[in-house]
Backbone as CSV, one residue per row, in Angstrom:
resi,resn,N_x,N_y,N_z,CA_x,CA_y,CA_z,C_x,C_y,C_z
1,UNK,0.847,-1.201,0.000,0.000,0.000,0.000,0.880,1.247,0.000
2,UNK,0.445,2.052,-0.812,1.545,3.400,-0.784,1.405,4.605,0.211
3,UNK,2.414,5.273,0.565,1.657,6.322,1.522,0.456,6.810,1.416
4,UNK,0.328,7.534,0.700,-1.034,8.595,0.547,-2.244,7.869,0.877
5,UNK,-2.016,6.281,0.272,-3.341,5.274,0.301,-3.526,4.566,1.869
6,UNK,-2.450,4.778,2.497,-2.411,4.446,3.981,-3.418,5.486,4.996
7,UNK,-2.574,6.854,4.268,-2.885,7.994,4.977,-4.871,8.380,4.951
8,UNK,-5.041,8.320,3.481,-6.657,9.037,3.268,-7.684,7.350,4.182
9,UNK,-7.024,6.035,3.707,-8.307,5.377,4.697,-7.804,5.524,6.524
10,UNK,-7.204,6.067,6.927,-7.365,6.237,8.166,-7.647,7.373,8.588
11,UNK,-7.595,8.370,7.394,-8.148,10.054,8.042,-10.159,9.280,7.516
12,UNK,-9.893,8.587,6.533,-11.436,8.307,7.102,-11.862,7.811,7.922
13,UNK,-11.343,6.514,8.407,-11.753,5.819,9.336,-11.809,6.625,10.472
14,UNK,-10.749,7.775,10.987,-11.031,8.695,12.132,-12.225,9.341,11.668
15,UNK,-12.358,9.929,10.816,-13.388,11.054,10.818,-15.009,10.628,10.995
16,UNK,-15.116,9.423,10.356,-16.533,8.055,10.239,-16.057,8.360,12.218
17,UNK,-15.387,7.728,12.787,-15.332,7.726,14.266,-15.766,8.808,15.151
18,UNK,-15.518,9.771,14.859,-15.695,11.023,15.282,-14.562,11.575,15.974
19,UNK,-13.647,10.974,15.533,-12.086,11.527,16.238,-11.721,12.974,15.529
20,UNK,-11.144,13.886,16.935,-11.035,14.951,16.377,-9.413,15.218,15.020
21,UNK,-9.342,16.127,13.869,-8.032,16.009,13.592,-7.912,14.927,13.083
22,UNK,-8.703,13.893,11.808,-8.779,13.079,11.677,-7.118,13.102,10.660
23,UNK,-6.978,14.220,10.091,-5.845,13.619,8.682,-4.161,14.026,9.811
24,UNK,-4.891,14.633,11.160,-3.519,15.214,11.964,-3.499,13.721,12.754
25,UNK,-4.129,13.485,12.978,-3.685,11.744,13.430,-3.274,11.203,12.897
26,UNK,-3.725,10.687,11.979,-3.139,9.810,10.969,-1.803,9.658,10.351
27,UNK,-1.351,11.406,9.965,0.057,11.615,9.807,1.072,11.344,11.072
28,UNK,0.629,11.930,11.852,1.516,12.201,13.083,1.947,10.056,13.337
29,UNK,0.516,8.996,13.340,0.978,8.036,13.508,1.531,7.141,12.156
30,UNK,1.674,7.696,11.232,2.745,7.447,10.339,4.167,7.896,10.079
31,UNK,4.048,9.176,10.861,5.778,9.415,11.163,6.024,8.729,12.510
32,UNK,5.529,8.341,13.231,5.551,7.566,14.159,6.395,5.841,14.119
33,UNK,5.566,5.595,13.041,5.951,4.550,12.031,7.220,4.547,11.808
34,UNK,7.342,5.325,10.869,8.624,5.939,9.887,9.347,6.207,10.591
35,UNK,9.374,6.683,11.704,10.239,7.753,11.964,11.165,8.599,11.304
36,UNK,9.812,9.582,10.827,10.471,10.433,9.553,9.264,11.986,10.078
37,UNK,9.799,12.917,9.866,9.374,14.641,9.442,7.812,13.854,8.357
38,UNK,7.009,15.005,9.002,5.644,14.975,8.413,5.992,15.325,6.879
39,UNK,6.985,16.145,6.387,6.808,16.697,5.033,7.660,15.105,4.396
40,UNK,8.114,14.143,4.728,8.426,13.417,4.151,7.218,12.263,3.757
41,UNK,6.344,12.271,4.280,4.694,11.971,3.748,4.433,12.169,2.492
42,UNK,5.018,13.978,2.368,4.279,14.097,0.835,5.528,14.106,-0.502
43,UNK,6.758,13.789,0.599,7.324,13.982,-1.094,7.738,12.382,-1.621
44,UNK,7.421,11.616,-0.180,7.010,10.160,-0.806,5.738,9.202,-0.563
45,UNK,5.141,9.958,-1.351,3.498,9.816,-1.135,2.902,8.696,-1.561
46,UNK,3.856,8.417,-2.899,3.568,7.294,-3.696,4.482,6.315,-3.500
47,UNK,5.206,6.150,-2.663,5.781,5.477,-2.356,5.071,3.969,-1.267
48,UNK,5.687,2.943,-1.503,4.863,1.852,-1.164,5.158,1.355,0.734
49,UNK,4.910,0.967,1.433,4.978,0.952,3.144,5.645,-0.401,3.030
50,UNK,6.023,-0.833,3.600,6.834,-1.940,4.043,5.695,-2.812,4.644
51,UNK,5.833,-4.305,4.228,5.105,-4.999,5.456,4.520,-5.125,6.786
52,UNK,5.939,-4.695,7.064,6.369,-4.444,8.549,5.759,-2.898,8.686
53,UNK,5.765,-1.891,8.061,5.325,-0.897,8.134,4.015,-0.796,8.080
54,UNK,3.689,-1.193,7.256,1.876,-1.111,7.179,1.222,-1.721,8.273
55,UNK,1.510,-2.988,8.984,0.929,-3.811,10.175,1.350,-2.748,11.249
56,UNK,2.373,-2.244,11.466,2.416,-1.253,12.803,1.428,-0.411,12.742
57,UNK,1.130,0.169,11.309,0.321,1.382,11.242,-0.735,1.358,11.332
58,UNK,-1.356,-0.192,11.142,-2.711,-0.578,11.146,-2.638,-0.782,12.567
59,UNK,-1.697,-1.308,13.199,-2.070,-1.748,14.632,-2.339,-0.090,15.321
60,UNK,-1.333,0.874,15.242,-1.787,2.343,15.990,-2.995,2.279,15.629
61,UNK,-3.490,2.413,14.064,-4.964,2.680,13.793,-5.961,2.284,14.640
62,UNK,-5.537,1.131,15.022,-6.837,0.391,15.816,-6.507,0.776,17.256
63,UNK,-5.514,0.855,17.340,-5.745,1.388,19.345,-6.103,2.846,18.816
64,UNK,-5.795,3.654,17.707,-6.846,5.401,18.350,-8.364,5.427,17.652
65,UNK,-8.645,4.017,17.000,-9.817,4.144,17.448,-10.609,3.630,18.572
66,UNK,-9.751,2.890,19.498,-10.315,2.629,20.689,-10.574,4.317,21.847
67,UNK,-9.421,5.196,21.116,-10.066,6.346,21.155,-8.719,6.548,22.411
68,UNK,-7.461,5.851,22.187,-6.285,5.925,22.988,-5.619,6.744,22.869
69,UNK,-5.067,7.903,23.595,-4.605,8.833,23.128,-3.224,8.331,21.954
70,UNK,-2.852,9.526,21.263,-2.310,9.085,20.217,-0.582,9.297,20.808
71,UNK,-0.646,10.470,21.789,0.893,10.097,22.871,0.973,8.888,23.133
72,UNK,0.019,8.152,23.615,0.256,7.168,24.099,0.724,6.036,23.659
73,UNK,-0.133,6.337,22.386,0.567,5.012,21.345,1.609,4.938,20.913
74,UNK,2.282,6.626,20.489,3.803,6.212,20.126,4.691,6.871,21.329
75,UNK,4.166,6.972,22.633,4.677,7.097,23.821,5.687,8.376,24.008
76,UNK,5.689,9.251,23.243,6.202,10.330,23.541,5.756,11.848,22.984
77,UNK,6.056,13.108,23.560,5.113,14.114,23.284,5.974,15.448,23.400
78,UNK,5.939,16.372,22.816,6.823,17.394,22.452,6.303,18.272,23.433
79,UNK,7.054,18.944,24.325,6.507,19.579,25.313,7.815,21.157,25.819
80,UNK,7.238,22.177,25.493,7.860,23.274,25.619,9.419,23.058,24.653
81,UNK,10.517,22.958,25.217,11.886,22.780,24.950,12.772,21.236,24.618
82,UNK,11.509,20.416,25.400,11.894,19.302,25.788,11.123,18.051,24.941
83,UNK,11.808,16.436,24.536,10.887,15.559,24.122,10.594,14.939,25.491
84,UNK,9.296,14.103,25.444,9.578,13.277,26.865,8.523,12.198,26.195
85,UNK,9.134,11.506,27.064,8.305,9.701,26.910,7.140,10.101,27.976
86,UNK,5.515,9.258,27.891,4.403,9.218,28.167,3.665,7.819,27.720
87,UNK,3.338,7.339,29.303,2.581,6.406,29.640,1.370,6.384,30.254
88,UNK,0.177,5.381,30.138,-0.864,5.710,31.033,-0.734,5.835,32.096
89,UNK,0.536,5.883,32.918,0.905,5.927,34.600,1.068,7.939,34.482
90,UNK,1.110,8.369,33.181,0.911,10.315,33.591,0.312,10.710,33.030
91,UNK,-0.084,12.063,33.418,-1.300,13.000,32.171,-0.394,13.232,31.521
92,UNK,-0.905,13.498,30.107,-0.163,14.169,29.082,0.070,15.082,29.049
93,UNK,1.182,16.080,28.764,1.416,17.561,28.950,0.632,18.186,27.648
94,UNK,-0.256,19.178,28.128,-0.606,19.927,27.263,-0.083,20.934,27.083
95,UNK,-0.379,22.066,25.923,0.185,23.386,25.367,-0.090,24.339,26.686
96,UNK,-1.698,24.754,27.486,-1.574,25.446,28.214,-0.484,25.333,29.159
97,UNK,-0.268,24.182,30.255,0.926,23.806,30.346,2.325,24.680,30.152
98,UNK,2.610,24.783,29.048,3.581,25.312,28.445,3.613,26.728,29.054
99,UNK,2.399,27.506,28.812,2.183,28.995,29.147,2.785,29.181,30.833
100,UNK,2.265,27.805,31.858,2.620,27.742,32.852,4.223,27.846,32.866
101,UNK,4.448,27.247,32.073,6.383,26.739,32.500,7.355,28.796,32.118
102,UNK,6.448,29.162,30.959,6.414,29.846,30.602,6.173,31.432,31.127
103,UNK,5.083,31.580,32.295,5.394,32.553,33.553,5.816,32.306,34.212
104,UNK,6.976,31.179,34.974,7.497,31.073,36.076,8.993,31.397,35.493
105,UNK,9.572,31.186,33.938,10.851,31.425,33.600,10.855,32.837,33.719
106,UNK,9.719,33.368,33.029,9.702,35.047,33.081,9.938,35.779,34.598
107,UNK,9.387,35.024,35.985,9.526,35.793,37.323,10.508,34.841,37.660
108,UNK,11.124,34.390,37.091,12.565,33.787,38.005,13.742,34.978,38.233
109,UNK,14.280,35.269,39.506,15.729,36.169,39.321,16.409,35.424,38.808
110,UNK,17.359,36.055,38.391,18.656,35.768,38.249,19.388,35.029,38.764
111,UNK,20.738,34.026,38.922,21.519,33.357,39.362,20.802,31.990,39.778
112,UNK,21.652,31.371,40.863,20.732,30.288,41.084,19.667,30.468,42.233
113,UNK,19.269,29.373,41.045,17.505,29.462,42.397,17.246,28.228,42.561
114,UNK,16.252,27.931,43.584,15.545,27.032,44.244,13.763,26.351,43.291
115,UNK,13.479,25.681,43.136,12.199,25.711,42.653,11.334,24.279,42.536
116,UNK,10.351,24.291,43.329,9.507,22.999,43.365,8.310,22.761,42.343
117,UNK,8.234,21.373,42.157,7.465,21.067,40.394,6.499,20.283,41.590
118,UNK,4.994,20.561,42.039,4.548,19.441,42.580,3.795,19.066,41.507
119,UNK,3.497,17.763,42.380,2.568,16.516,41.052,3.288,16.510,40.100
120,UNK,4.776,16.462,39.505,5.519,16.427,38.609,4.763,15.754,37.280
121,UNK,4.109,14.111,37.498,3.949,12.957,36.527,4.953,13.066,35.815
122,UNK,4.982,13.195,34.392,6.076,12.959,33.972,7.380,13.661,33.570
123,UNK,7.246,14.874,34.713,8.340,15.585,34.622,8.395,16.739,33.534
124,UNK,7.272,16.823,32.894,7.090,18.143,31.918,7.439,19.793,32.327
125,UNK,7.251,20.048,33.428,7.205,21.679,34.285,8.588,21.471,34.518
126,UNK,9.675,20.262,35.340,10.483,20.362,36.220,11.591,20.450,34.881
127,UNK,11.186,19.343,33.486,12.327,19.639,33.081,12.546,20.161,32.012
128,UNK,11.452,21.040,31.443,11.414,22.372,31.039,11.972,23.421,31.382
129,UNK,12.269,23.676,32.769,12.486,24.330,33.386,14.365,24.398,33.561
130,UNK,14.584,22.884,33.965,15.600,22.879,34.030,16.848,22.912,32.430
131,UNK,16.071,22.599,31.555,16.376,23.019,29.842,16.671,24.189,29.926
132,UNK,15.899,25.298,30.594,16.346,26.451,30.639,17.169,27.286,31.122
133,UNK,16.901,26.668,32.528,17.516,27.391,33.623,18.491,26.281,34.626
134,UNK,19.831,26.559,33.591,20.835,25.482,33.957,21.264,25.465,35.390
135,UNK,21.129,26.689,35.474,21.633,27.374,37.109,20.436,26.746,38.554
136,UNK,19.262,26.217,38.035,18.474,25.557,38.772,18.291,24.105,39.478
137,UNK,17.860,24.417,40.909,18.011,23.380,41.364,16.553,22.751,41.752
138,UNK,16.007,21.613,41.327,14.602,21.516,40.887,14.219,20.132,42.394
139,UNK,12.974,20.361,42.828,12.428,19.779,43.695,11.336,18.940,43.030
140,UNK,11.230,17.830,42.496,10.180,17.407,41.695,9.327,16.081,42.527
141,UNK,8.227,16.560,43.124,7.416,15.369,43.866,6.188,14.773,43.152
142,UNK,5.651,14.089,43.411,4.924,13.227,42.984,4.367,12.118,44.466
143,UNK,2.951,11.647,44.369,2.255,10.928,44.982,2.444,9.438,44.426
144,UNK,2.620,9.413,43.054,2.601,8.108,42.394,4.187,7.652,42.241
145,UNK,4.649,6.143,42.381,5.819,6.140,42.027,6.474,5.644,40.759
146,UNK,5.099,5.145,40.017,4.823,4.966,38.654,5.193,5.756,38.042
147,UNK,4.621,7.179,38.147,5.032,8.191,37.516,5.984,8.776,37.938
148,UNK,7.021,9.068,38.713,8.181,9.514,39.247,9.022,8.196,38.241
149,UNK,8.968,7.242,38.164,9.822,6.543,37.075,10.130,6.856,35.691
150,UNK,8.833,7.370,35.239,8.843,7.949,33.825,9.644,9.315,34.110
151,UNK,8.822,9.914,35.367,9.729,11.539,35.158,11.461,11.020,35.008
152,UNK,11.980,10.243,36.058,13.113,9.666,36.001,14.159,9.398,34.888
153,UNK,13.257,8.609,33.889,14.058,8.059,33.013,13.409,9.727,31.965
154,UNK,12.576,10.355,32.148,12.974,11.503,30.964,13.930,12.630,31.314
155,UNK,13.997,12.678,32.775,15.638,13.565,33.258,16.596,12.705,32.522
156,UNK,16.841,11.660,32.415,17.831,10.918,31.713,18.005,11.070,30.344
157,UNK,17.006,11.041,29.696,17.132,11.492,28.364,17.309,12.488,27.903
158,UNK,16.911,13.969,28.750,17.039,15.239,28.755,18.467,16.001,29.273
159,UNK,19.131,15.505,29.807,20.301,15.381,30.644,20.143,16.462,31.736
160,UNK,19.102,16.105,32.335,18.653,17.164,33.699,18.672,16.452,34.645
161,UNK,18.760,15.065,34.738,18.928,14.085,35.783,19.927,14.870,37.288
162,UNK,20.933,15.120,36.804,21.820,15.570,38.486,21.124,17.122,38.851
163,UNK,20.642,17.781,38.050,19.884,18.632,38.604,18.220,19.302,39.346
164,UNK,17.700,17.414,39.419,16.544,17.790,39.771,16.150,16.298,40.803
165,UNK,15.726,16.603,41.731,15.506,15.596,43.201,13.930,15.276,42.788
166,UNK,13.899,14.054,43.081,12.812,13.299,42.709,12.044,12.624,43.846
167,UNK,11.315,12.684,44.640,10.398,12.530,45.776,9.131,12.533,45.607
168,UNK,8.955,11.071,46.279,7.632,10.773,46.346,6.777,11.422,47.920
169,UNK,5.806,11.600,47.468,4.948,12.383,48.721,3.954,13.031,47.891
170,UNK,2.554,13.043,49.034,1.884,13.659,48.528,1.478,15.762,48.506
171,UNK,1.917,16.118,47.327,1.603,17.324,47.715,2.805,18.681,48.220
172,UNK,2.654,19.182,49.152,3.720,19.656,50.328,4.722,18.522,50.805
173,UNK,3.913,17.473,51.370,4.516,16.716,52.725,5.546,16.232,52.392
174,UNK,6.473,15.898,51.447,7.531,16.043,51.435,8.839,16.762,52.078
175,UNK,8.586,17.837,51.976,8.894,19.002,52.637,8.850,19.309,54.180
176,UNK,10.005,19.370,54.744,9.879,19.570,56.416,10.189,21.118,56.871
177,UNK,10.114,21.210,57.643,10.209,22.846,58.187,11.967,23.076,57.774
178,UNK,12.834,22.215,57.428,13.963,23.221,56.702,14.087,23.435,55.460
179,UNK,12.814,23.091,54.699,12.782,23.829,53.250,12.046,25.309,53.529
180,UNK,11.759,25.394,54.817,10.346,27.196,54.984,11.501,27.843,54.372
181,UNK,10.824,29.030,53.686,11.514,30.092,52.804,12.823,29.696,51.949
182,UNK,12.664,28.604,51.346,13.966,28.309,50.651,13.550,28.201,49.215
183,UNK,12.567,28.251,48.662,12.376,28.277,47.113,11.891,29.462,46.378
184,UNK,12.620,30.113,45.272,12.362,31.053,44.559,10.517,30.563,43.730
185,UNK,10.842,29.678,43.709,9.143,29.832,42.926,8.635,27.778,43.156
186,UNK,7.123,27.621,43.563,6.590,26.379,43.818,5.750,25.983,42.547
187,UNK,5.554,25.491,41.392,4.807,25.724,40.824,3.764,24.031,40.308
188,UNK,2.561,24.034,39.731,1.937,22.985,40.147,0.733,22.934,39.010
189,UNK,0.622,21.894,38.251,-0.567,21.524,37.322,-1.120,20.784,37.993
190,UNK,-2.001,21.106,38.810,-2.305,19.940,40.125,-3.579,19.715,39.137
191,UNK,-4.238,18.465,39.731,-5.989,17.832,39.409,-6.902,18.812,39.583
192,UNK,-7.755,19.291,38.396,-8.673,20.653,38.852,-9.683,20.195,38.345
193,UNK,-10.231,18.951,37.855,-11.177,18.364,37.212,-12.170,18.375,38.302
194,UNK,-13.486,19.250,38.583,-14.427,18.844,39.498,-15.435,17.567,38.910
195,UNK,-15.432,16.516,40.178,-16.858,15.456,40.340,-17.716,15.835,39.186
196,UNK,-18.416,16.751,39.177,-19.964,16.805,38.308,-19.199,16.832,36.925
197,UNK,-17.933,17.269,36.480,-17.500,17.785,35.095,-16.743,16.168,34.441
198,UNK,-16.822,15.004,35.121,-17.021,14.034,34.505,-17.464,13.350,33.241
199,UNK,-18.703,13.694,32.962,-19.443,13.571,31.840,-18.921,14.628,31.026
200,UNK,-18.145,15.858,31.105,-17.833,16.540,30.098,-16.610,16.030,29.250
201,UNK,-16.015,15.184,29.805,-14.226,14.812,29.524,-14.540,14.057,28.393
202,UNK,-13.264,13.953,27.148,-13.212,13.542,26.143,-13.067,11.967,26.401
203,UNK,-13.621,11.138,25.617,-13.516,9.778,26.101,-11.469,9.172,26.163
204,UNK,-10.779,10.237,25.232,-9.598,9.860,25.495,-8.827,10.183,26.849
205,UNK,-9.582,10.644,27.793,-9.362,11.512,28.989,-9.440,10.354,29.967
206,UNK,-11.078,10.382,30.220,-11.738,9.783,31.406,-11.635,7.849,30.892
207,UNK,-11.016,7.586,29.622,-10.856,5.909,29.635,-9.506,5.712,29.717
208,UNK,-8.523,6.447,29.241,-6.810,6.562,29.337,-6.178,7.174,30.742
209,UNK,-6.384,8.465,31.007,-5.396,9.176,31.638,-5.535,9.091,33.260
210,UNK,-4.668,9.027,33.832,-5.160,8.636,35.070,-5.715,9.295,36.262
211,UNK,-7.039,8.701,36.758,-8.190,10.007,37.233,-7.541,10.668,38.429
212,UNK,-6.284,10.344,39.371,-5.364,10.726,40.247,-5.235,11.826,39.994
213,UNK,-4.795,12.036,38.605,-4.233,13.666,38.061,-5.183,14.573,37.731
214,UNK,-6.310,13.869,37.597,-7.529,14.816,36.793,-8.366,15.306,37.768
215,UNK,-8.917,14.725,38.840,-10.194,14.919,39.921,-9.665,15.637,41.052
216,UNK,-10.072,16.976,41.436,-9.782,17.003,42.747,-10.828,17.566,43.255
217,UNK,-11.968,16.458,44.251,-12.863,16.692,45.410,-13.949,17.857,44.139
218,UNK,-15.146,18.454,44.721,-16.365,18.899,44.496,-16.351,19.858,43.373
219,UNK,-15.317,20.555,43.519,-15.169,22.106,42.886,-14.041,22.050,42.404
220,UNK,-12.970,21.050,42.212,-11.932,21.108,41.496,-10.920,21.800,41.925
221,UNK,-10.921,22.291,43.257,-9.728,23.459,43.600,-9.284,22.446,44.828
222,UNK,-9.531,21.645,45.157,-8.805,21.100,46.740,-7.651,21.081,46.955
223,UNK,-7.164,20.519,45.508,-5.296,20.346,45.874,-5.046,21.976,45.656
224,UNK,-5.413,22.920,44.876,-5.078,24.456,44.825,-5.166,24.676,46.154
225,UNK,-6.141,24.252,46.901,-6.347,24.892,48.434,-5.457,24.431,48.965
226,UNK,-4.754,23.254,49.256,-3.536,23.113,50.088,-2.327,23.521,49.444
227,UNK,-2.471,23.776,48.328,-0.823,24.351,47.843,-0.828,25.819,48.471
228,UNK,-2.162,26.123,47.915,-2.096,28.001,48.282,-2.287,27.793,50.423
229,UNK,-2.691,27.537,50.861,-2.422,27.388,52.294,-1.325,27.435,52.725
230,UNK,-0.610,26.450,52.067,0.497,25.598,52.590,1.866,26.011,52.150
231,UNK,1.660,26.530,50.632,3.096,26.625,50.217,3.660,28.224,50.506
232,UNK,3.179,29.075,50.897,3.478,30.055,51.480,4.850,30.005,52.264
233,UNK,4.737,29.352,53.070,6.121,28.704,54.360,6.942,28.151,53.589
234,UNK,7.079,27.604,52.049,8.147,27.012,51.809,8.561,28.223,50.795
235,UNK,8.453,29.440,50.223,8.916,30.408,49.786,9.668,31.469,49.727
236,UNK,10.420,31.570,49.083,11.490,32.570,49.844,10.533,34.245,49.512
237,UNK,10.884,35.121,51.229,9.761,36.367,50.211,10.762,36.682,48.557
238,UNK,9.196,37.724,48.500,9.090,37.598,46.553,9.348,36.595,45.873
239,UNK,8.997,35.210,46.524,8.739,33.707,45.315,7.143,33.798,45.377
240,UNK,7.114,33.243,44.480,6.206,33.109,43.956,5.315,31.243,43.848
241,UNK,3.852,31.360,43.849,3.167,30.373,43.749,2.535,30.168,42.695
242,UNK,2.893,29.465,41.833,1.842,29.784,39.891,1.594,28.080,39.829
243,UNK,0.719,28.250,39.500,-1.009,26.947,39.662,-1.445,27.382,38.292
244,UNK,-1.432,26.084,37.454,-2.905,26.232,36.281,-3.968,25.875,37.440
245,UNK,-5.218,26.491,36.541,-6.694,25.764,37.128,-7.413,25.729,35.690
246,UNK,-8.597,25.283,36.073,-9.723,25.573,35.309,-10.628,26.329,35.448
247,UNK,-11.281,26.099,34.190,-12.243,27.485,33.831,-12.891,27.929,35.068
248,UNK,-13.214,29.169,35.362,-14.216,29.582,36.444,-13.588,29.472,37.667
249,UNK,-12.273,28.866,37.819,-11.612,28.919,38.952,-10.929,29.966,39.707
250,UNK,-10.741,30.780,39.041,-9.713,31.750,39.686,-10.463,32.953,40.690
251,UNK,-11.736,33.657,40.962,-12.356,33.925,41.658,-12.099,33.005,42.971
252,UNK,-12.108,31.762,42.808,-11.802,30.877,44.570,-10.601,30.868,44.891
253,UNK,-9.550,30.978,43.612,-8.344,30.903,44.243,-7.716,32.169,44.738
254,UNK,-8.182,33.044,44.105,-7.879,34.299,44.729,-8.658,34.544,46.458
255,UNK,-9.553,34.507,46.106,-10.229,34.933,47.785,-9.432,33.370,48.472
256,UNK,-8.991,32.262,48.239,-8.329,31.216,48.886,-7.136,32.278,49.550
257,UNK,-6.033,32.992,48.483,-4.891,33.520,48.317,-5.247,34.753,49.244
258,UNK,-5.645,35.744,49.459,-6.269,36.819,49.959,-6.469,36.347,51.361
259,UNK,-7.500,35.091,51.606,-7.424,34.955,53.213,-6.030,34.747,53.937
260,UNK,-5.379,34.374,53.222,-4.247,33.515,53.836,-3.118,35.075,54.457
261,UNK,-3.281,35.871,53.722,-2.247,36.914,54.292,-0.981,37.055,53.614
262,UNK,-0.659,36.423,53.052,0.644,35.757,52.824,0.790,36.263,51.322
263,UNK,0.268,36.741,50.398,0.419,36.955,49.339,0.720,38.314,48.963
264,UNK,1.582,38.922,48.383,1.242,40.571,48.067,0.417,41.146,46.951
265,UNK,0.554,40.329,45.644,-0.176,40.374,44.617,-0.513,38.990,44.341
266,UNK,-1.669,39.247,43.266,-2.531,37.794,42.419,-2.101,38.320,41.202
267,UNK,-1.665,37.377,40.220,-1.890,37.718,38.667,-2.727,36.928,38.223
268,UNK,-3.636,36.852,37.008,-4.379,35.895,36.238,-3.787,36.232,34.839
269,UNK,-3.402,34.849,34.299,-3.210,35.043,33.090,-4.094,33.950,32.224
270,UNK,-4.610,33.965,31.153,-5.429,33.401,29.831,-4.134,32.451,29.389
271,UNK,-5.049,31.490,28.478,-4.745,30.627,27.642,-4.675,30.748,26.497
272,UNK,-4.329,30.020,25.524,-4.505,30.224,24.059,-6.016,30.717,23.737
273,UNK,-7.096,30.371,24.362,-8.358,30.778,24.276,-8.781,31.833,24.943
274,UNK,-7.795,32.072,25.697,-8.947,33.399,26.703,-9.518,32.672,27.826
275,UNK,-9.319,32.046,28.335,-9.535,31.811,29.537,-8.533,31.102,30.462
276,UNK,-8.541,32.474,31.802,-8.229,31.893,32.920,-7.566,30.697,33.500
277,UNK,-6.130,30.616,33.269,-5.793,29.395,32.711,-4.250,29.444,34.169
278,UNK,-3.614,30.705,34.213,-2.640,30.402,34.995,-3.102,31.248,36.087
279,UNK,-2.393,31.237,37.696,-2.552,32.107,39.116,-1.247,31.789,39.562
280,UNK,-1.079,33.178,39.888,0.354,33.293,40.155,0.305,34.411,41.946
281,UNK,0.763,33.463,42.240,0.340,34.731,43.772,1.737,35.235,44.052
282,UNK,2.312,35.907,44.664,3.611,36.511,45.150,3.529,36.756,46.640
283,UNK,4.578,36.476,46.726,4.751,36.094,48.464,4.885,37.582,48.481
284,UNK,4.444,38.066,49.988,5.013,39.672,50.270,6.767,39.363,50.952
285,UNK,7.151,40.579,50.629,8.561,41.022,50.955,9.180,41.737,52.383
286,UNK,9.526,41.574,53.350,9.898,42.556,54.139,9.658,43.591,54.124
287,UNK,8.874,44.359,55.129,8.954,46.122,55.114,10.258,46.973,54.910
């Protein structure tokens, strides 16, 4: 079978499915295949697939129409600066994501700093971060130890491994009273998926990704509420606390941030869409 003839029956077969991006799937799991650049699709279009090639491609076909994410199938995902491997043991890093990794490089000082990645999974925030900011010394925790393995072996591939500590714990508790005021910035894609918003999730979400990372308690802010409580004491003043949430969230996290005392300013920043996507609180400074 030749490329092109590989490519158009599986952008149909997605699209008959109702998969979103039916001809962006399809390519993406044929360079997957190949391991070849998308533009090499079209300048060997007519070109014929290998045995061996065509059965892999049919086999991806059939796990994304089980509706599996398509990271998953060829297990790795382009994320800010960095490649990283991805398993059903982490969420997948998304683009908003990125915007996150993306205001905490912008309020970092200068020289070296201190900086905690909670809920790491697979290490997307911590070693983004550390791609950048060589001079950094990265705190990366995690609840799961599943996923602290993957983050593991993608410090290894990234060559950020000696610069970033890997700890399991949930949350804060890692952390004992001689980390108080020792980190330039805490930052956290924690679970913001509320209970009732279940039925809204894409079936590649709520049947693949693991609901650990996605759910937190009624309203989706619980783990925000103990970071913003809690991580105050582990900040050095003027560090900073920057949290994605979801939609409609940032009204709670602010009055969360506001009771606590501890903050001098709130920022809200948008997503690729316009909505409410990052919270960034700032520790106050000495008089």
């Amino acid at each position: 079978m030749r490329l092109i003839d590989a490519l158009n029956s599986a952008t149909e077969r997605f699209a008959t499915a109702g998969i979103d991006a039916p001809r962006d799937n399809a390519e993406q799991l044929l360079c997957a295949v190949r391991n070849c650049p998308r533009s090499d699709l079209f300048v060997h279009a007519t070109q014929t697939l290998t045995d061996a090639e065509l059965q892999q491609f049919q086999t991806y076909v059939t796990q994304r129409l089980t509706r599996k994410p398509l990271q998953y199938i060829v297990g790795r995902v382009s994320f800010y600066s960095v490649t990283l491997t991805v398993t059903p043991a982490v969420l997948i890093p998304r683009p908003e994501t990125e915007l996150l990794v993306e205001a905490v490089l912008q309020r970092l000082p200068s020289g070296t700093v201190r900086v905690a990645d909670i809920g790491t999974g697979s290490g997307a925030i911590a070693l983004a971060i550390a791609d950048q900011r060589p001079d950094a010394e990265i705190f990366a925790t995690d609840i799961s130890e599943t996923a602290l393995t993957v983050a593991r072996e993608n410090a290894v591939q990234t060559g950020c491994k000696s610069r970033i500590h890997f700890v399991r714990g949930d949350l804060l508790s890692p952390f004992t009273p001689s980390f108080w005021q020792s980190f330039d910035a805490i930052v956290s894609n924690p679970p913001y998926v509320a209970k009732h918003e279940r039925d809204q999730l894409a079936p590649e979400v709520i049947q693949y990704e693991p609901h650990q990372a996605l759910f937190s308690g009624q309203c989706g802010t619980s783990h925000h509420q103990q970071l913003i409580d809690g991580g105050w004491r582990y900040l050095k003043p003027g560090g900073i606390l920057a949290l994605e949430m979801g939609h409609g969230q940032a009204p709670t996290l602010s009055r969360l941030a506001n009771a606590t005392g501890h903050y001098r300013s709130l920022t809200i920043l948008p997503d690729y869409n316009g909505i409410d996507r990052i919270f960034i609180g700032k520790i106050r400074e000495p008089d």
